[in-house]
FITISE-353801 format. One record per residue: residue in one letter; y, x, z of N, C-alpha, C, O in turn. Coordinates in nm, 3 decimals, decimal comma. Atoms other than C-alpha are relative to their C-alpha. Layout:
BEGIN
<resn A; n.north Y; n.east X; n.up Z; ca.north Y; ca.east X; ca.up Z; c.north Y; c.east X; c.up Z; o.north Y; o.east X; o.up Z>
...
***
This chain:
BEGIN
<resn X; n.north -0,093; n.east 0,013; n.up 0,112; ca.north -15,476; ca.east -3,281; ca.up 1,632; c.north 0,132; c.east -0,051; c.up 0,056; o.north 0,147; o.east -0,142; o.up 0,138>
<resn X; n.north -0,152; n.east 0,061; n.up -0,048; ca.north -15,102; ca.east -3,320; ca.up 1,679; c.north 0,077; c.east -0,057; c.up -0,114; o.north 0,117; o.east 0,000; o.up -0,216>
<resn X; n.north -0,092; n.east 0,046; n.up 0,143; ca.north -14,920; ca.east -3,548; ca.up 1,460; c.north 0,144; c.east -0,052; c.up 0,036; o.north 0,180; o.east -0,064; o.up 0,153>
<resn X; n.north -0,102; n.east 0,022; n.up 0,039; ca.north -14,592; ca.east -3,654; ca.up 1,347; c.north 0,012; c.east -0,114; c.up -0,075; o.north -0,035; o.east -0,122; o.up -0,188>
<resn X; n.north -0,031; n.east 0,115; n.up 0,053; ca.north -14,458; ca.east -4,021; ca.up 1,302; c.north 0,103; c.east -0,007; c.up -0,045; o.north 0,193; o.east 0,074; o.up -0,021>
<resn X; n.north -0,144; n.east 0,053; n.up 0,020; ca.north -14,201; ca.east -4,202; ca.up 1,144; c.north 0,055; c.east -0,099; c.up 0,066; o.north 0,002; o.east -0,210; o.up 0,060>
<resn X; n.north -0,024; n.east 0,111; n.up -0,144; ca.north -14,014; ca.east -4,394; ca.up 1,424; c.north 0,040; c.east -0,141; c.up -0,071; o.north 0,059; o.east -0,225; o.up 0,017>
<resn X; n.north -0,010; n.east 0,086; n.up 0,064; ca.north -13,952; ca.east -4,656; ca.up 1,203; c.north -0,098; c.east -0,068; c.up -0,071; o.north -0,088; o.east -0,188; o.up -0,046>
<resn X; n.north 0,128; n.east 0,053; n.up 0,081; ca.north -14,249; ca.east -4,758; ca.up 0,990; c.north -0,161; c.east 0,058; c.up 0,108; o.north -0,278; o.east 0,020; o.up 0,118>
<resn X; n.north 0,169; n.east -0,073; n.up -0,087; ca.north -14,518; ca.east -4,551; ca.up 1,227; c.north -0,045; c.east 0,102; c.up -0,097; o.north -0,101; o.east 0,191; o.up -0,034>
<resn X; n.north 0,057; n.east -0,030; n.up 0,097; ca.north -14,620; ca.east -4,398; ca.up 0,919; c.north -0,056; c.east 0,127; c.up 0,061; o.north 0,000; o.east 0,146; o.up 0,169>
<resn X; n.north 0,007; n.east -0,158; n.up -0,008; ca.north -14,767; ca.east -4,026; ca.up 0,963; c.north 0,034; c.east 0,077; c.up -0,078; o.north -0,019; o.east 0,084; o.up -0,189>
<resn X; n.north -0,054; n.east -0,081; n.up 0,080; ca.north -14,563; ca.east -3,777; ca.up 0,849; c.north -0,042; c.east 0,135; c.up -0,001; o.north -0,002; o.east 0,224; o.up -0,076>
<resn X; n.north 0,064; n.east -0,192; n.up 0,014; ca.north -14,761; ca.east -3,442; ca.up 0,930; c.north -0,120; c.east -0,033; c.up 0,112; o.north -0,148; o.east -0,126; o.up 0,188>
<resn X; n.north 0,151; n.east 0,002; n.up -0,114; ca.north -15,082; ca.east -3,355; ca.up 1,126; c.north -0,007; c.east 0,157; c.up -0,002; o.north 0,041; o.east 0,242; o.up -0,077>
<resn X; n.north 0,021; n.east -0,211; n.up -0,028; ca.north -15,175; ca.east -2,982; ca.up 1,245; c.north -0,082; c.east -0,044; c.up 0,058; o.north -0,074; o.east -0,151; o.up 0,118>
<resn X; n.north 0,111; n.east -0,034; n.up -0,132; ca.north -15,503; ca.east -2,891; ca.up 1,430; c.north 0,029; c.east 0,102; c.up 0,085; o.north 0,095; o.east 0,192; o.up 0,033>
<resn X; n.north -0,020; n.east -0,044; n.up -0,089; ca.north -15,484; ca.east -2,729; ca.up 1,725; c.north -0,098; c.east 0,080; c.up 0,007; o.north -0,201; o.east 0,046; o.up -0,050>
<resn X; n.north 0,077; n.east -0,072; n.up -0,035; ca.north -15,657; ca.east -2,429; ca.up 1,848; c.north -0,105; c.east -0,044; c.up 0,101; o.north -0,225; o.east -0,019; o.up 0,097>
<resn X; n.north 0,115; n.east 0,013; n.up -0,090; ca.north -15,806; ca.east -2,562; ca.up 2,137; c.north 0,086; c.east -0,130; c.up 0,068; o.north 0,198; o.east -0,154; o.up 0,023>
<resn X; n.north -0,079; n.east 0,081; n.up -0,054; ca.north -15,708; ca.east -2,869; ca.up 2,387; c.north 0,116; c.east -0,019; c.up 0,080; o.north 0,140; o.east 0,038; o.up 0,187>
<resn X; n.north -0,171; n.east -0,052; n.up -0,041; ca.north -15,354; ca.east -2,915; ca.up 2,452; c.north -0,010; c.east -0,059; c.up 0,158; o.north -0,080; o.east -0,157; o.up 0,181>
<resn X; n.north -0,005; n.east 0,032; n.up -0,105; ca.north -15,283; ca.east -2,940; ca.up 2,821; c.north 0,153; c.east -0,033; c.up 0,055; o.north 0,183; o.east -0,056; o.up 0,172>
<resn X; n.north -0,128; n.east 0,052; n.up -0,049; ca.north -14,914; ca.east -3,022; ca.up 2,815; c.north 0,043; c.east -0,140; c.up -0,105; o.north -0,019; o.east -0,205; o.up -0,189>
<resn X; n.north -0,040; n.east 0,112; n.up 0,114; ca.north -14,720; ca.east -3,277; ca.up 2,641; c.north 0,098; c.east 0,111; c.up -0,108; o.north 0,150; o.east 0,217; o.up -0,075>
<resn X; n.north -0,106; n.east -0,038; n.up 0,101; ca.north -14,515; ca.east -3,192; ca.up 2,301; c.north 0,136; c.east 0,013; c.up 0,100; o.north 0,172; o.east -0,050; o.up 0,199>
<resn X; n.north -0,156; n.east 0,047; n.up -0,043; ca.north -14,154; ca.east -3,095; ca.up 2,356; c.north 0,073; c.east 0,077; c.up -0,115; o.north 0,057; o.east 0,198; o.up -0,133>
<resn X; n.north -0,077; n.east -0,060; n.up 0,087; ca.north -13,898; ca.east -3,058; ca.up 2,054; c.north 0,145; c.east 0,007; c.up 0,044; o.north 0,203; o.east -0,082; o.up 0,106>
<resn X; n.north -0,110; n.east -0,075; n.up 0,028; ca.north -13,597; ca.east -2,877; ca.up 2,038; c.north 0,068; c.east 0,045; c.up -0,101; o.north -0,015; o.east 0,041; o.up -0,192>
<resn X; n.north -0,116; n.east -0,026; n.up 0,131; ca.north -13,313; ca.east -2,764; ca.up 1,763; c.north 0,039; c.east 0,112; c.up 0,065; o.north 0,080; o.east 0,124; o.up 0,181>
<resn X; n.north -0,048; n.east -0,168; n.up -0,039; ca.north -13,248; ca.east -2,379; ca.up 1,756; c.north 0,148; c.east 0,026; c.up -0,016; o.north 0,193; o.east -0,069; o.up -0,078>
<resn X; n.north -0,129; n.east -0,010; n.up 0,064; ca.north -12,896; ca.east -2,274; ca.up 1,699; c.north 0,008; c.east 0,014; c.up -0,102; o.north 0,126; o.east 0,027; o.up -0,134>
<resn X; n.north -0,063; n.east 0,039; n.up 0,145; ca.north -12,902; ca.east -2,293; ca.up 1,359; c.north -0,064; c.east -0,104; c.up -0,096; o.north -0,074; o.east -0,107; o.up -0,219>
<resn X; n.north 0,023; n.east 0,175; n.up 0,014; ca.north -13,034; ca.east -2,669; ca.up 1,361; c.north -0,142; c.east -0,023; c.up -0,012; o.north -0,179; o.east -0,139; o.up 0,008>
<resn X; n.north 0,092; n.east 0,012; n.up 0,026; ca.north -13,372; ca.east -2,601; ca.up 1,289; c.north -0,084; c.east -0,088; c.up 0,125; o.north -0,071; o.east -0,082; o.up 0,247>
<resn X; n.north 0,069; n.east 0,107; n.up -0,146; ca.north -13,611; ca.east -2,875; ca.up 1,477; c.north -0,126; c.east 0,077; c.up 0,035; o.north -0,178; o.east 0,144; o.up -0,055>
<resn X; n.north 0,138; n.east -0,107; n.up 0,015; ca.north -13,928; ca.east -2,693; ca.up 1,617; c.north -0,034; c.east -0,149; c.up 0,119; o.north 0,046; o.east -0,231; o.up 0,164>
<resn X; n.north 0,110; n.east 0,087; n.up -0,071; ca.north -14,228; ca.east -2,915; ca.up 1,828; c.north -0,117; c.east 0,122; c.up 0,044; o.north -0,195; o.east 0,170; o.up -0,038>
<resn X; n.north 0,037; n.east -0,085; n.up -0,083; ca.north -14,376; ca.east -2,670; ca.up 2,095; c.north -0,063; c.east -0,085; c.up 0,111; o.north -0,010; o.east -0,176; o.up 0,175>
<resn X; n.north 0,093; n.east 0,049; n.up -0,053; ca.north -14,704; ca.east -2,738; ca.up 2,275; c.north -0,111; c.east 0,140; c.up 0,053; o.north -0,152; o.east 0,229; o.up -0,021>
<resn X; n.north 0,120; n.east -0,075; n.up -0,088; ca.north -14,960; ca.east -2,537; ca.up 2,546; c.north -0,139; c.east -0,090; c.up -0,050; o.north -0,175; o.east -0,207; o.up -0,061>
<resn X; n.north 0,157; n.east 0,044; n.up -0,001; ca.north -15,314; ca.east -2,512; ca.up 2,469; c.north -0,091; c.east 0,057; c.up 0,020; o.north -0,042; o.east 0,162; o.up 0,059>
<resn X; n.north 0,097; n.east -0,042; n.up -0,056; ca.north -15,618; ca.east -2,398; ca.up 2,549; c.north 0,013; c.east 0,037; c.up 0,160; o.north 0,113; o.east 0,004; o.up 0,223>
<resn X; n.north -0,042; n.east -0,047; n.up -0,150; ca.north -15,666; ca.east -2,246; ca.up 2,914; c.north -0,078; c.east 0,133; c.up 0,051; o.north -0,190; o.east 0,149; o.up 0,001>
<resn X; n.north -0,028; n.east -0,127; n.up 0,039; ca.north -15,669; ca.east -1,878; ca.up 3,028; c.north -0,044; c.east 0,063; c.up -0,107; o.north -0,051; o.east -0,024; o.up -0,194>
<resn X; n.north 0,033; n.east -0,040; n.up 0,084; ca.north -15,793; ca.east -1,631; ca.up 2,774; c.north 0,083; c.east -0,058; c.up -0,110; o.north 0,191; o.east -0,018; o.up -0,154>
<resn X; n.north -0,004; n.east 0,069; n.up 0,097; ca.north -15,781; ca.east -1,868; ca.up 2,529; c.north 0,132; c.east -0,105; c.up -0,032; o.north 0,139; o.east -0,180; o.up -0,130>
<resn X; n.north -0,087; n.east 0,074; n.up -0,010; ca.north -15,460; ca.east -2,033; ca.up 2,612; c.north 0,097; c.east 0,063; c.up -0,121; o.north 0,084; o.east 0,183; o.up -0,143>
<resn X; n.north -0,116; n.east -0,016; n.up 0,075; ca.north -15,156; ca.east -2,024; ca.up 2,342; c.north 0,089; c.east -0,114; c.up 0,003; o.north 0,057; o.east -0,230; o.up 0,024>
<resn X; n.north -0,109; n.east 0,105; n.up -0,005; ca.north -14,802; ca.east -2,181; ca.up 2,320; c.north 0,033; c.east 0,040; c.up -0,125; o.north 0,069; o.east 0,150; o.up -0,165>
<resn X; n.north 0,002; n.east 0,005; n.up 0,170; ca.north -14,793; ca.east -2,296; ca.up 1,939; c.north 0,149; c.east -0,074; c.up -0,007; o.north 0,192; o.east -0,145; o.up 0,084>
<resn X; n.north -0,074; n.east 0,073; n.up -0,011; ca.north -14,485; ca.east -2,410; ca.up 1,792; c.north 0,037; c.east 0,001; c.up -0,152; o.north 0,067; o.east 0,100; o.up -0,220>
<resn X; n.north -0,003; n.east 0,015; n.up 0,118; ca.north -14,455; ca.east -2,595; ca.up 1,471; c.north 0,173; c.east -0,066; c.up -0,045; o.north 0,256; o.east -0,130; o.up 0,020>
<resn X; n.north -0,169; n.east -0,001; n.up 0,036; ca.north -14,113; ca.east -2,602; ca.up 1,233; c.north -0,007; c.east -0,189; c.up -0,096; o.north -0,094; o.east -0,223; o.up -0,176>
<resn X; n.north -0,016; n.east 0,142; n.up 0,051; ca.north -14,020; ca.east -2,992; ca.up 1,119; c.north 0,118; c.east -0,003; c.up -0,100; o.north 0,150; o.east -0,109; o.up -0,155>
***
């Protein structure tokens, strides 16, 4: 499960399950037209995918 805090309170602000076990760390980014995305590797061959959820 990958979640989403609030850097201020801790609180949890979202949760997603994952396909399979992530083998990298999170890394977010802002597209050119501001949107925030949180992009993560998981599983391993076959079964591997790079998921990337919109915030």
């Amino acid at each position: 499960i990958l979640y989403a805090f609030d850097a201020a309170s801790g609180e949890v602000l979202w949760e997603g399950r994952l396909p399979a076990r992530a083998y990298a760390n999170p890394m977010t980014f802002e597209t050119r037209d501001g949107r925030q995305l949180v992009v993560i590797a998981t599983g391993e061959r076959e079964g591997a995918a790079l998921l990337a959820f919109g915030l």
